[in-house]
C-alpha positions as CSV (number, residue, x, y, z in Angstrom):
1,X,-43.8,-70.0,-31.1
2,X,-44.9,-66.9,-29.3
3,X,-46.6,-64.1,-30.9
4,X,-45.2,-60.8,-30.5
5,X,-47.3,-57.5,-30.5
6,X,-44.5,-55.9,-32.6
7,X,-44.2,-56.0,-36.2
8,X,-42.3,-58.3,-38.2
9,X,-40.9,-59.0,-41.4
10,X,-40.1,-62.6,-42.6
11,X,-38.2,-63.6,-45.8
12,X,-38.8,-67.1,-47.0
13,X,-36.8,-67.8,-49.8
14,X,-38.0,-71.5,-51.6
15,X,-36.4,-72.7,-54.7
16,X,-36.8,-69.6,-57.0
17,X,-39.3,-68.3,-55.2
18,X,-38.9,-65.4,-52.4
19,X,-41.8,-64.7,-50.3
20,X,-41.6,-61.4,-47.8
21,X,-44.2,-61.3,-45.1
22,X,-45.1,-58.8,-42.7
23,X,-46.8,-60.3,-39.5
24,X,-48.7,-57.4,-37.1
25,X,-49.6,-59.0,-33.5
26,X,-49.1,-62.5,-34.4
27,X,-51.2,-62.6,-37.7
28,X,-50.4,-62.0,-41.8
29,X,-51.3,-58.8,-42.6
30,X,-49.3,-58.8,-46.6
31,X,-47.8,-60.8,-48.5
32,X,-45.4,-59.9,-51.6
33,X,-44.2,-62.7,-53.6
34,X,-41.7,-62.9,-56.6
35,X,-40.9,-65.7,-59.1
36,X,-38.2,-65.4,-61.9
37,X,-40.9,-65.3,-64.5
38,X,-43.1,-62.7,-62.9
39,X,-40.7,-59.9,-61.9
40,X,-42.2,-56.9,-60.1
41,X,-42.2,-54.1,-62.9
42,X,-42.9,-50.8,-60.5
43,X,-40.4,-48.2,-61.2
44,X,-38.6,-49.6,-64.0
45,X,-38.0,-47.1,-66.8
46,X,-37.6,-47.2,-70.1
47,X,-36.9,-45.5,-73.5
48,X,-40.4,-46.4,-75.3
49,X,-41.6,-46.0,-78.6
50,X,-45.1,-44.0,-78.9
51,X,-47.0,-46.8,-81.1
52,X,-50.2,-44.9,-81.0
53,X,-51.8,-41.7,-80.2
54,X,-55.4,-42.4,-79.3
55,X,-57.2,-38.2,-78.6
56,X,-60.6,-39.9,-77.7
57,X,-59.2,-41.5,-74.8
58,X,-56.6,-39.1,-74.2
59,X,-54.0,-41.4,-74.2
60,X,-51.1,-42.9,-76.1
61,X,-50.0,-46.5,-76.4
62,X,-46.2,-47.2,-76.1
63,X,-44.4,-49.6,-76.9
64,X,-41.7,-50.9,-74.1
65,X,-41.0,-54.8,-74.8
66,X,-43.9,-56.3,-73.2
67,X,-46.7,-58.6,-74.4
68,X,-48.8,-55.5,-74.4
69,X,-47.8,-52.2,-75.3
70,X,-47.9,-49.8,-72.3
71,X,-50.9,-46.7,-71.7
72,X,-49.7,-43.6,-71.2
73,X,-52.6,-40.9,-70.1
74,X,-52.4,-37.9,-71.6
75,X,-52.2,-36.6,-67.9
76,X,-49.1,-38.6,-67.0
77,X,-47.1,-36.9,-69.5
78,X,-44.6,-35.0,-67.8
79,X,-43.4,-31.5,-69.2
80,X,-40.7,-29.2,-67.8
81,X,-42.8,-26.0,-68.9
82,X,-43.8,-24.5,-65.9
83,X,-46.6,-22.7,-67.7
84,X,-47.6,-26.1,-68.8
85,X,-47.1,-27.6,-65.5
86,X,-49.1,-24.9,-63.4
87,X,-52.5,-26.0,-65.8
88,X,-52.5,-29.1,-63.9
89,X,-51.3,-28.4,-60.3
90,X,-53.9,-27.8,-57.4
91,X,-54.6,-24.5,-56.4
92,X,-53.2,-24.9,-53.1
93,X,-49.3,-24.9,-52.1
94,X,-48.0,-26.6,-49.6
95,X,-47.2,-25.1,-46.6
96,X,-43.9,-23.1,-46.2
97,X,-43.9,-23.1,-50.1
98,X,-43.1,-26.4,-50.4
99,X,-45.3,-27.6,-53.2
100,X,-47.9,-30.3,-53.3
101,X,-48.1,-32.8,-50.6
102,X,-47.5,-36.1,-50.7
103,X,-50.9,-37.4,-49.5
104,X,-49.3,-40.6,-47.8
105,X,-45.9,-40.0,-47.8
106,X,-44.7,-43.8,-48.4
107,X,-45.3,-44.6,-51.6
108,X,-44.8,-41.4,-53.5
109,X,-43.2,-42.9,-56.7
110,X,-47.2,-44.7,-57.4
111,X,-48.9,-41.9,-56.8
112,X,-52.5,-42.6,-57.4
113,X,-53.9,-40.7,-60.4
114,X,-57.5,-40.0,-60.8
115,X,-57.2,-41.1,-65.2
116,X,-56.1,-44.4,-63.6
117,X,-59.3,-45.4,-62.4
118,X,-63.1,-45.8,-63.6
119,X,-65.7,-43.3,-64.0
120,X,-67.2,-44.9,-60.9
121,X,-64.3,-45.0,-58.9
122,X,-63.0,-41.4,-59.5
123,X,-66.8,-40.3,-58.5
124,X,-66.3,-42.0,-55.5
125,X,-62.9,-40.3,-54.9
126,X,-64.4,-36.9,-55.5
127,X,-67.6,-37.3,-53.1
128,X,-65.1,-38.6,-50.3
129,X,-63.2,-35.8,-50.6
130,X,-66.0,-33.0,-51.0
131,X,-68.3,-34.1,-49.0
132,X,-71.1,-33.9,-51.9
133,X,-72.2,-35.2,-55.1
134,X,-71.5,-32.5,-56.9
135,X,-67.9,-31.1,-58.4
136,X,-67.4,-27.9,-56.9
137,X,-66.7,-24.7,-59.3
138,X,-62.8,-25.0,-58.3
139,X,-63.0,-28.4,-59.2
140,X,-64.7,-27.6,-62.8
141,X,-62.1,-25.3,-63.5
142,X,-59.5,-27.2,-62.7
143,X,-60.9,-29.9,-65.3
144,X,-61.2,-27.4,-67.9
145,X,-57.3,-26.9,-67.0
146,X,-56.5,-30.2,-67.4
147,X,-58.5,-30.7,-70.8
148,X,-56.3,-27.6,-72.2
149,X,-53.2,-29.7,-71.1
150,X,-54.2,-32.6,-72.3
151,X,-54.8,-31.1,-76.0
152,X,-51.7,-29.6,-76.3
153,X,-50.1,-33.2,-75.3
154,X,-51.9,-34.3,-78.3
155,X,-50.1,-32.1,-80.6
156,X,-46.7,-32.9,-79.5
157,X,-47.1,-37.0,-79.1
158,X,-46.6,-38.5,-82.1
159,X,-46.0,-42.0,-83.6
160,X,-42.7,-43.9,-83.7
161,X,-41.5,-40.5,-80.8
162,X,-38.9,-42.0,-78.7
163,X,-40.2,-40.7,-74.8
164,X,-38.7,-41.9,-71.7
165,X,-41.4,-43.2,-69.1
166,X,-41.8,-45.5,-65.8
167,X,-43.6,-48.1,-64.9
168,X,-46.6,-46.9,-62.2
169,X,-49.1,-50.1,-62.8
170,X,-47.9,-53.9,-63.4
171,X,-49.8,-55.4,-66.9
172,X,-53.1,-56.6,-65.3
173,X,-55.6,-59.0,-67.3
174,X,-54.9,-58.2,-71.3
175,X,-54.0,-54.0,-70.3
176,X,-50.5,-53.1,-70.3
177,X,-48.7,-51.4,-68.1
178,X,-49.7,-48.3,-66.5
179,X,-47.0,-45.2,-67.6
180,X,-45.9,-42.0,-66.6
181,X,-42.9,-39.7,-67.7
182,X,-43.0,-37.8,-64.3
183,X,-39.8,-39.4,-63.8
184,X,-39.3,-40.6,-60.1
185,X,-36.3,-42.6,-58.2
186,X,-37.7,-43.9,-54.7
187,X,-34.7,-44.3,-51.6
188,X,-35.2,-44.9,-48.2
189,X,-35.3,-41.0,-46.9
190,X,-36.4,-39.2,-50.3
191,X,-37.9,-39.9,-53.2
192,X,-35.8,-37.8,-56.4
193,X,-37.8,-35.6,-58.8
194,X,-35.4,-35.5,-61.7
195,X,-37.8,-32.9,-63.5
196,X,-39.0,-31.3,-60.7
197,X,-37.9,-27.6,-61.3
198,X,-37.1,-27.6,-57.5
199,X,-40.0,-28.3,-55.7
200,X,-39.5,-30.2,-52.3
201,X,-42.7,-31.9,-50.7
202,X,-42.9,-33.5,-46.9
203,X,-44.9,-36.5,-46.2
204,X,-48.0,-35.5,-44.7
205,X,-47.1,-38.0,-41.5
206,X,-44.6,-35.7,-40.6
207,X,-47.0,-33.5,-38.4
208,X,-44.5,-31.2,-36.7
209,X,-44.1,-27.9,-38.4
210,X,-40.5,-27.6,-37.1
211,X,-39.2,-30.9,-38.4
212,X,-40.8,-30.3,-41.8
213,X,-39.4,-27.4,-42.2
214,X,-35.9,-28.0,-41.2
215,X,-36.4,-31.7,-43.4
216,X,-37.0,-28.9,-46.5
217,X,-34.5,-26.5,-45.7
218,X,-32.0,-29.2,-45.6
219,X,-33.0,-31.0,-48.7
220,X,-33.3,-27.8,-51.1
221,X,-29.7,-27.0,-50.4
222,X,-28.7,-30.7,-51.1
223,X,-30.3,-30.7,-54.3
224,X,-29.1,-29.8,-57.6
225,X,-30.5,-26.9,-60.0
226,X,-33.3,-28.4,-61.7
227,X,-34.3,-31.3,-59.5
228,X,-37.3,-31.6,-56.8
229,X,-37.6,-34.6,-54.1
230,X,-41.0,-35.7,-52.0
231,X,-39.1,-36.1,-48.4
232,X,-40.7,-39.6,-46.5
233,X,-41.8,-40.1,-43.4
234,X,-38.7,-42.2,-42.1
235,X,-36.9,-38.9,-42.9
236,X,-38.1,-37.5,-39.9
237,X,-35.4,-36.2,-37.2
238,X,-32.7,-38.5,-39.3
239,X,-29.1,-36.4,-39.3
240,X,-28.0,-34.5,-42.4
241,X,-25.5,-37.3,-43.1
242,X,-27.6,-39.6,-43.6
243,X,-30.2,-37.6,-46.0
244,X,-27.0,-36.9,-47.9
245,X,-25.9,-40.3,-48.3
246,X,-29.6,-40.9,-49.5
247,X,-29.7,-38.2,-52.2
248,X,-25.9,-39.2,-53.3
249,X,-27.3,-42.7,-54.1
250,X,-30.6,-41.5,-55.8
251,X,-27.9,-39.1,-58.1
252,X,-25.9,-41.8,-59.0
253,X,-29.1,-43.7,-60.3
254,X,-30.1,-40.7,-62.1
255,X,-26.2,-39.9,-64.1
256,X,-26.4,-43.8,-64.5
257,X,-29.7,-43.6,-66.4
258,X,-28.4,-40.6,-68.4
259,X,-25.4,-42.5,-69.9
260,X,-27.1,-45.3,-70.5
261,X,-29.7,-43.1,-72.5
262,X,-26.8,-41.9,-74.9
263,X,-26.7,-44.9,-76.5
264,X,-30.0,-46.7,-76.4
265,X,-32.6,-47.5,-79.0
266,X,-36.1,-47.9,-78.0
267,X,-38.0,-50.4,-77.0
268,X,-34.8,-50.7,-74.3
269,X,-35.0,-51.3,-70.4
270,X,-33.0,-48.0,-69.2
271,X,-33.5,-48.6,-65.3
272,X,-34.7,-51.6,-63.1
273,X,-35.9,-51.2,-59.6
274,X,-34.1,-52.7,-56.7
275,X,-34.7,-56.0,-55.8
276,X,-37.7,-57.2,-53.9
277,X,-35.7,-57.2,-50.6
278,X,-34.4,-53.9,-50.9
279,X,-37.4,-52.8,-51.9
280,X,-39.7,-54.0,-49.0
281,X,-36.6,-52.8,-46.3
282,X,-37.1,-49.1,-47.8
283,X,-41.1,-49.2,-47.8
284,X,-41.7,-51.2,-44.6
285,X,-38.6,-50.6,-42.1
286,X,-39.5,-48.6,-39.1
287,X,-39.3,-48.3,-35.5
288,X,-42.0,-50.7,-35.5
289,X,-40.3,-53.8,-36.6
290,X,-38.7,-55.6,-33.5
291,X,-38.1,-58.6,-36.0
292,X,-36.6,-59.4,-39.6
293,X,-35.7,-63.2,-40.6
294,X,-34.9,-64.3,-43.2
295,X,-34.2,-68.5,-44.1
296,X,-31.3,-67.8,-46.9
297,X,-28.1,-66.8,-46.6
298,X,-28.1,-64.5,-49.8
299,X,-31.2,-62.6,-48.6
300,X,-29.8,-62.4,-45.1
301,X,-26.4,-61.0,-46.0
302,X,-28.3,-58.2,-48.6
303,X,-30.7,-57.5,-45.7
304,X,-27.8,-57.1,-43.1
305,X,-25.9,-55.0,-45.9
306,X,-29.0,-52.2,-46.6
307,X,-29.5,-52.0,-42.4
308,X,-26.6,-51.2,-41.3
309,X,-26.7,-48.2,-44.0
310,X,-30.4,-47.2,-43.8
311,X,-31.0,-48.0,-39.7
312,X,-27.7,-49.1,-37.9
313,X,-29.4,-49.6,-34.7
314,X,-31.5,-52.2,-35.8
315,X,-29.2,-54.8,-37.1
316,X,-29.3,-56.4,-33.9
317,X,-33.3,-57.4,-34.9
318,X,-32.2,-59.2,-37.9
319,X,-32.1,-62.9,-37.7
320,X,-31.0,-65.8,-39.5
321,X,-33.5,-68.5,-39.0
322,X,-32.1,-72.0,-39.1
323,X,-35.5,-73.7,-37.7
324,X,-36.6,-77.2,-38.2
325,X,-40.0,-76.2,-39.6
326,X,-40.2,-74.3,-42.3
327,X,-40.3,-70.4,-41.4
328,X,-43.6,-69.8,-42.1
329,X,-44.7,-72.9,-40.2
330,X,-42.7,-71.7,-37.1
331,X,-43.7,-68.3,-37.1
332,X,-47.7,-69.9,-37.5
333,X,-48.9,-67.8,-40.4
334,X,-49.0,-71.0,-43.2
335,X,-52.9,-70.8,-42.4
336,X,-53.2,-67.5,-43.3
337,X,-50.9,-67.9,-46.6
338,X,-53.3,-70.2,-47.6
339,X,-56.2,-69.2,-46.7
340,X,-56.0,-66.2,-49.3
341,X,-57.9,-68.5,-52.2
342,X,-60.9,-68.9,-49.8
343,X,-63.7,-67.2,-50.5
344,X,-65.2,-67.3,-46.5
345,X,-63.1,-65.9,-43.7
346,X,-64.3,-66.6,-40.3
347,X,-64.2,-64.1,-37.2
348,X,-63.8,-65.3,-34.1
349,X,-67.2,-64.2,-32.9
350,X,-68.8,-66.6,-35.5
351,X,-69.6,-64.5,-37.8
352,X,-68.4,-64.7,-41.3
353,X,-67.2,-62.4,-44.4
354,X,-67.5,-63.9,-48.3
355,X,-65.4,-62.2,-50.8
356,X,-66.4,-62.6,-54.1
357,X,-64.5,-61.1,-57.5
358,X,-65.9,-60.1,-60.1
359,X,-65.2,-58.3,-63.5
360,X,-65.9,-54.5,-62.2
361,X,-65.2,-54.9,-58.8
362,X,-65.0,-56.8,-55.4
363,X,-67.8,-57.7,-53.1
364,X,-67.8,-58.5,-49.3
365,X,-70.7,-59.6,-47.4
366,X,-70.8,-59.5,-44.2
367,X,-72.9,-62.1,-42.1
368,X,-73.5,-62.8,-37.9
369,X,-73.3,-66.2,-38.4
370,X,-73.9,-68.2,-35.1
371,X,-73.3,-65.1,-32.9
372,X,-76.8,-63.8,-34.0
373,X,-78.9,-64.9,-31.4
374,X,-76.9,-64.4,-28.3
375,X,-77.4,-60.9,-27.8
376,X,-79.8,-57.7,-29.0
377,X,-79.6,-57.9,-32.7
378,X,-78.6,-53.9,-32.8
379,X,-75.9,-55.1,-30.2
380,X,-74.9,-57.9,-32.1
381,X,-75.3,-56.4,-35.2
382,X,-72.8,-53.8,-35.0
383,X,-70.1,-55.8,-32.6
384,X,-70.1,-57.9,-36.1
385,X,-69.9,-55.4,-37.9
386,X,-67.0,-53.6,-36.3
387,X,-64.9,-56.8,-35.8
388,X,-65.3,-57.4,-40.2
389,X,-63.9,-53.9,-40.8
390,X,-60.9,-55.1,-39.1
391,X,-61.0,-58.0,-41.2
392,X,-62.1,-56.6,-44.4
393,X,-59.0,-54.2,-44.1
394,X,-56.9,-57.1,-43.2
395,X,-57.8,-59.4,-46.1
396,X,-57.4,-56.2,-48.4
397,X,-54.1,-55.5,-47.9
398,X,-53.3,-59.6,-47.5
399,X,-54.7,-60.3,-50.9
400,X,-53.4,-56.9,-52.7
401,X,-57.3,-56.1,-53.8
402,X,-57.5,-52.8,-55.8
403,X,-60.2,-51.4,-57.5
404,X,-64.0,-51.0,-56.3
405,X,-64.8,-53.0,-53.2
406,X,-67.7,-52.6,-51.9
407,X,-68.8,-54.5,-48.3
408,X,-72.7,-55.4,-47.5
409,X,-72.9,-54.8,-43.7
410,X,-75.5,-56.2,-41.5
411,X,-78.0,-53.9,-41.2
412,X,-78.1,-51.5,-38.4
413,X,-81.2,-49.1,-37.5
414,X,-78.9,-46.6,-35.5
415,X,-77.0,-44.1,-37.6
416,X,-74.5,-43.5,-34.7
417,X,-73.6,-47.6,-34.7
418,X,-73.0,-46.8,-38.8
419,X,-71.1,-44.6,-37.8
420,X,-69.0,-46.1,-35.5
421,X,-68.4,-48.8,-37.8
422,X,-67.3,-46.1,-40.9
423,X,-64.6,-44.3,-38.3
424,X,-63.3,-48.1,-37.5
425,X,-63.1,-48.6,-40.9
426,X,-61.4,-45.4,-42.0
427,X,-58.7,-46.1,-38.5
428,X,-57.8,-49.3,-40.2
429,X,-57.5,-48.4,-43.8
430,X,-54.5,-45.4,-42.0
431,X,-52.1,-48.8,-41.8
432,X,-52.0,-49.8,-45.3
433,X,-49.3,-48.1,-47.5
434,X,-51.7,-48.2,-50.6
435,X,-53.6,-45.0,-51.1
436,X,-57.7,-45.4,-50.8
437,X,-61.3,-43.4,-50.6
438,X,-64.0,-44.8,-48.5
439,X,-67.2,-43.3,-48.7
440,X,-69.8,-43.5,-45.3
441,X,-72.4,-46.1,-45.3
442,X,-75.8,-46.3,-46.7
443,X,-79.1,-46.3,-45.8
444,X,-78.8,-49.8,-47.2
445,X,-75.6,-50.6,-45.2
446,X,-73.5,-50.6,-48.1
447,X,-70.0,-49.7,-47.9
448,X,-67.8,-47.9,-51.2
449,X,-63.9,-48.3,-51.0
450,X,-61.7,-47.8,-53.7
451,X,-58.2,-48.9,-53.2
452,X,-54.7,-48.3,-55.2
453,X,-54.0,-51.1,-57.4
454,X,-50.8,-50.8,-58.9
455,X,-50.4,-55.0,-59.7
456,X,-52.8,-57.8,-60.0
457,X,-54.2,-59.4,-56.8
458,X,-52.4,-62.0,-55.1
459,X,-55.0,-64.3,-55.6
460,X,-54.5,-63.4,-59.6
461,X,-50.6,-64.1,-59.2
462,X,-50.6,-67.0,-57.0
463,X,-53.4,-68.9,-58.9
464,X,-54.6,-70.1,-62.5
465,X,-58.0,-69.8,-63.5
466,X,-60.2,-72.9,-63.0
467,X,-60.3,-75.4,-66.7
468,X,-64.3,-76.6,-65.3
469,X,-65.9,-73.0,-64.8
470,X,-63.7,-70.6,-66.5
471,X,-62.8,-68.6,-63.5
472,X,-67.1,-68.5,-62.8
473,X,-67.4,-70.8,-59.8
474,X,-70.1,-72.7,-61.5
475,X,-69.9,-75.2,-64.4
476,X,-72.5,-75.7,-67.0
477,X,-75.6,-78.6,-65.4
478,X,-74.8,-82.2,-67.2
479,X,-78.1,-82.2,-68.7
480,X,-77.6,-78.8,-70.4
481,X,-74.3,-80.6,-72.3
482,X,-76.5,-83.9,-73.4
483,X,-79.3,-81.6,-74.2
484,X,-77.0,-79.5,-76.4
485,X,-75.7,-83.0,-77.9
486,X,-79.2,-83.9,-79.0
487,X,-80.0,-80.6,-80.6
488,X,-76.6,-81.2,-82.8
489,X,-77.8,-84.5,-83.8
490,X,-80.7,-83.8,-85.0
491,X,-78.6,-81.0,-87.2
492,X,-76.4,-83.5,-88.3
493,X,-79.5,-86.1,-88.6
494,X,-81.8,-83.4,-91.2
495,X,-78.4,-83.6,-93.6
496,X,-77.5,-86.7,-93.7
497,X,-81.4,-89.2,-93.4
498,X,-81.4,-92.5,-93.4
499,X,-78.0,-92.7,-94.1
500,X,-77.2,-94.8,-91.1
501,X,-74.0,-92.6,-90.4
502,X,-71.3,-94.2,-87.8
503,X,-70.0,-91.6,-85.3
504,X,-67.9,-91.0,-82.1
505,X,-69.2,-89.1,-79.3
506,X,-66.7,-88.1,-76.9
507,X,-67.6,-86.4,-73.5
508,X,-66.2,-86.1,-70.6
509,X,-66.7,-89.1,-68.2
510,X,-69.4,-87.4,-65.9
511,X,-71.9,-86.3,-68.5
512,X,-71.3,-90.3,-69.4
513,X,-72.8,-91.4,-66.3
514,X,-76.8,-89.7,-66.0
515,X,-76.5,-91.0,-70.2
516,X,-75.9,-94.5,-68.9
517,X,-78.4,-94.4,-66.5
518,X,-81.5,-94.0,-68.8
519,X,-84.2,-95.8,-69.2
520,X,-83.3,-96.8,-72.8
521,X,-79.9,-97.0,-73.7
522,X,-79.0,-93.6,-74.9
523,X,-77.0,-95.1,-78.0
524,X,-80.5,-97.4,-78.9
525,X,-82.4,-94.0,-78.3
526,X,-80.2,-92.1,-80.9
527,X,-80.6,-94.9,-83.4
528,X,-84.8,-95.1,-82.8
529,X,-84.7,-91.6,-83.1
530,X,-82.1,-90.6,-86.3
531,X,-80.7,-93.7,-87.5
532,X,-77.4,-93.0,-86.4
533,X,-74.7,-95.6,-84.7
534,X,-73.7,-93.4,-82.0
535,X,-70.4,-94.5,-79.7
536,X,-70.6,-92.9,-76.5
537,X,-66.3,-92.8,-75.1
538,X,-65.2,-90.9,-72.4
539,X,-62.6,-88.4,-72.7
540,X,-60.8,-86.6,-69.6
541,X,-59.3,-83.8,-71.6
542,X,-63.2,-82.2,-72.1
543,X,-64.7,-80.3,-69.6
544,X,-68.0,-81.1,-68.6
545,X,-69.4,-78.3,-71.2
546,X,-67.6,-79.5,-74.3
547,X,-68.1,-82.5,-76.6
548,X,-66.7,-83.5,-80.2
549,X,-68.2,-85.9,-82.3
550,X,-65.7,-88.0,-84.9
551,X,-66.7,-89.6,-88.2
552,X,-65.7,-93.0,-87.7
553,X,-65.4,-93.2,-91.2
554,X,-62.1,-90.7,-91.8
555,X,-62.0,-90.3,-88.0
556,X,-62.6,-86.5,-88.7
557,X,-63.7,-84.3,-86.0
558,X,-67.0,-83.1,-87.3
559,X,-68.8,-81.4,-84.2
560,X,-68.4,-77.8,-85.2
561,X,-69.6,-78.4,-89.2
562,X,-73.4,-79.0,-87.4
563,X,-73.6,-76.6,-84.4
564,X,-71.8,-74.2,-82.0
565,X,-69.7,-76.2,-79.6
């Protein structure tokens, strides 16, 4: 099939599972995948109970329904005291009086919060946007602010409190949810501030002073005493009818949420997010998508049904794909959907990225590859580099990474190439809808990003963690198992001499196979050496780390009476 330049958006819906790609120029740029058991969680809100209030880490512990009770930051505690409020705003307004920008205008309702990040990463966030190491004096005082807010949150959070609050970050690893009770309702021109004492924000994407301030104007008359809304960026030069329609919607959520509050008992589910089509249609539709297929009839008719509300005049890009290969397959992105649990991508000037996970954060090395020695290695070195910043952004946003990243470049001797290859960098992180800091590169041509993570990875989701290494990538050497098998018979050997005890080994059956192939039967060994009848059986269940022995006399498992196992 031919690639298109264009953007597109492609819904595969298989069995229970509904995949929604976007395609830029031809190639996979993210994926967002739902299953019945794994629900996205963003948005929802819910009338918690406060399990625990925790001062040393500023933070509270709620409890929502989940596996994990939820962790509320002392700074994502909402209050509708403006004296309160003002502690922890910036000192800047927003032009026109508008309030506090939305930084990147699409995803308003995640905003990314300094407490939800490490100590490292919030560092990095400050240098990128100071320019220095050091926190200015404004920036001091504004922390002393926030530690006066934060103390007087204390005092009025208290356990078995019924508080409303919103999902912001999906449960990753053992942590809980991410929550806030800075209420917000996302819709496709506006995003509703149902506590925001009035204040109306434009996305920062809407450069034109005109439009932002007739986009304001307009809003703050729609809106109700009380309420605030952060205006989007597809808001721009849409009609007054159609904003209206918007907030009418958004309203209706809100009145819907308060009746429903009348009669609930926490832990309860007060409000669930729209579904993942209608969710992806208000985040991702724009001018920019010539395309939108989708390979079920539901998803089509839902899809059809929010276009011809949200952007009549592109109903006639929406497609119903009746295909004989699968749509992925005919739209020639199943490579890329699998190539996401790779760990090297190639670029196609030979060069190569790894990306490699670990517990604090992710690391990308950057390597030439066979294109090293066809040019100058300066030349070379940053034509690599430039092309794996494309790449690196790519596979970002492809495999949901959050966190710390940090990328190893190939070393350059010219600052100007380094810096060349930070301004690429920083031009491809503008398309990606998650918020992220970058800082410049090194002397040691090391790259700091940190990047929004509101859900586990994709990699995280879409895979379970390897039974051989643990997640590690590297299983424990076979002669390390027998070796730790010998030190626990001789244990068991010291308690039991000349007793000529009977036992079952069982390992699994490729530590059997160096046993075999000793000089002297290991089992005759063993006996020489403790006077015990030792059967050697294999066992497929044990990993190559793990063995049980079993008295043959009560067929007992006896392996963790005589050693650590």
């Amino acid at each position: 099939m031919k690639k298109s330049s264009n953007k597109q958006l492609l819904m595969n819906k298989t069995g229970d599972e509904i995949q929604v790609a976007l395609v830029e120029e031809g190639r996979l740029v993210e994926l967002i995948i739902e299953r019945p058991e794994s629900r996205r969680s963003i948005g929802d809100i819910y009338l918690g109970r406060v399990h625990k209030v925790v001062e040393g880490l500023k933070a509270a512990f709620v409890d929502i329904g989940q596996k994990s009770d939820g962790f509320l930051h002392f700074s994502d505690v909402g209050t509708t005291n403006e004296d309160y409020r003002a502690l922890i705003e910036d000192d800047e307004d927003d032009d026109e009086n508008g309030g506090p920008d939305d930084a990147d205008g699409d995803d308003a309702p995640q905003a990314d919060r300094a407490g939800d990040e490490p100590a490292a990463s919030a560092y990095i966030k400050q240098a990128a946007r100071s320019g220095s190491k050091t926190p200015s004096a404004d920036d001091q005082d504004r922390a002393e602010k926030r530690q006066s807010y934060t103390q007087m949150i204390a005092g009025k959070l208290k356990p078995n409190d019924s508080i409303l609050v919103q999902v912001i970050k999906e449960p990753i690893s053992s942590k809980g949810s991410r929550l806030t009770s800075d209420i917000t309702i996302a819709g496709r021109f506006m995003v509703l501030l149902p506590f925001g004492g009035g204040q109306v924000a434009v996305s920062r994407r809407v450069i034109a002073r005109k439009e932002r301030s007739r986009l304001k104007k307009l809003v703050r008359s729609m809106l109700p005493e009380g309420f605030g809304a952060i205006i989007r960026t597809v808001a721009e030069d849409q009609e007054e009818t159609l904003l209206k329609q918007d907030l009418e919607k958004l309203l209706g959520k809100w009145t819907q949420i308060e009746e429903k509050l009348q009669d609930a008992a926490p832990p309860q589910l007060i409000f669930k997010e729209d579904t993942i089509i209608s969710s992806v249609l208000r985040d991702s539709l724009t001018s920019e998508v010539a395309e939108i297929v989708a390979n079920s009839p539901v998803i089509y008719k839902e899809t059809l049904n929010y276009i011809e509300w949200a952007a009549p005049e592109m109903v006639k890009n929406v497609t119903f794909y009746q295909g004989k290969l699968p749509l992925f397959e005919g739209y020639g992105i199943a490579k890329d959907v699998e190539s996401i649990f790779s760990r090297k991508v190639w670029l196609k000037s030979g060069g190569y990225i790894i990306i490699e996970h670990t517990e604090a954060m992710v690391v990308v090395d950057v390597n030439s590859g066979r294109y090293a020695a066809k040019r100058e290695q300066e030349e070379n070195s940053l034509k690599t580099n430039l092309e794996a910043a494309r790449e690196v952004v790519r596979q970002l946003r492809l495999r949901d990474i959050g966190g710390i990243i940090v990328v190893d470049f190939i070393d350059m001797l010219d600052q100007k190439n380094a810096k060349k290859v930070y301004d690429s960098m920083k031009t491809e992180l503008r398309n990606d809808r998650a918020k992220s800091n970058i800082l410049p590169m090194s002397d040691f041509g090391i790259m700091q990003i940190t990047r929004e993570r509101i859900r586990p990875s994709l990699m995280q989701r879409m895979g379970d963690q390897c039974p051989a290494c643990g997640g590690s990538g590297v299983v424990q050497a076979r002669f390390t198992t027998i070796n730790q098998i010998e030190r626990w018979l001789r244990k068991y050997a010291l308690q039991h001499s000349m007793q000529f005890q009977q036992l079952d080994l069982y390992v699994s059956p490729t530590v059997i196979e160096p046993l075999q192939n000793s000089d002297l039967k290991t089992e005759l060994k063993w006996f020489l050496q403790h006077m015990l009848f030792v059967q050697v059986k294999p066992d497929e269940s044990l990993r190559s780390d793990d063995f049980r022995f079993y008295s043959r006399k009560n067929n007992k498992d006896i392996t963790a009476e005589y050693g650590d196992i």
